[in-house]
C-alpha angles and dihedrals in degrees: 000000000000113000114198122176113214114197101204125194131188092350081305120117105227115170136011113215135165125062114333094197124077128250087245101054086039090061094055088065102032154019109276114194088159092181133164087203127079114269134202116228097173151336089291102021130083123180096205095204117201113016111226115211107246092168125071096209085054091059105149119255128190122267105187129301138314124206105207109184092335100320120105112215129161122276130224095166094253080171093071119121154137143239113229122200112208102224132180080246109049136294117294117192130201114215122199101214082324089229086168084062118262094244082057088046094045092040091049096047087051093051089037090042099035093223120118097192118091117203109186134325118203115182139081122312100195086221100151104144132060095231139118096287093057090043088049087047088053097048093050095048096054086054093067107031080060089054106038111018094239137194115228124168120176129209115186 
């Protein structure tokens, strides 16, 4: 199965971007586990899998197209997720571009992990635009670094 992302603007295909090997070449070089649900690497380490959304102002929105075995639906990036460490100190999680919103992906790897306490998050938070999703965003992540001191650092 080949998987291809098409951005498309205006009814013009502009980019290409995802893998661009199959699932099939990729196997005979590595180890492939591809999973929606959480997964456990390692004593420390949780891969979270889908992202469901939790909060209603990180609702999912489509970002181009995606061709899936010859069909061509739309793509939001349903594939988005995050890695967590358990640490003594909290749980810090690490987000690719966090499409699935990083108060779902924060919410989610407290509920997968059982652990309430974020310790820090380090990844890109896609928050391009000055609306009611980034002011919601704010406002969650002064909650808790009110409650929990925590790290975050933002690439965008």
């Amino acid at each position: 199965m080949l998987i291809q992302i098409v951005l498309i603007i205006k009814d013009k295909e502009v980019l290409y971007i995802g893998s661009p090997f199959s699932k099939e070449e990729l196997s005979k070089i590595c180890k492939i586990n591809l999973s929606k649900k959480p997964i456990q690497v390692s004593e420390n380490i949780i891969y979270l899998g889908e992202i469901p959304t939790i909060n209603e102002f990180e609702a999912r929105y489509e970002i181009g197209k995606c061709d899936i075995d010859g069909e061509r639906i739309n793509d939001t990036i349903k594939d988005d997720s995050a890695i967590v460490y358990k640490s003594n100190n909290g749980l810090f999680v690490i987000t690719g571009c966090s499409h699935s919103g990083i108060c779902n992906i924060l919410e989610y790897a407290k509920k997968v992990c059982n652990d309430n306490k974020i310790y820090g998050v380090i990844g890109g938070f896609h928050l391009f635009d000055v609306d009611e999703r980034l002011k919601a965003t704010v406002n969650y992540l002064k909650e808790m670094i009110l409650n929990y001191y925590i790290l975050v650092i933002v690439f965008f």
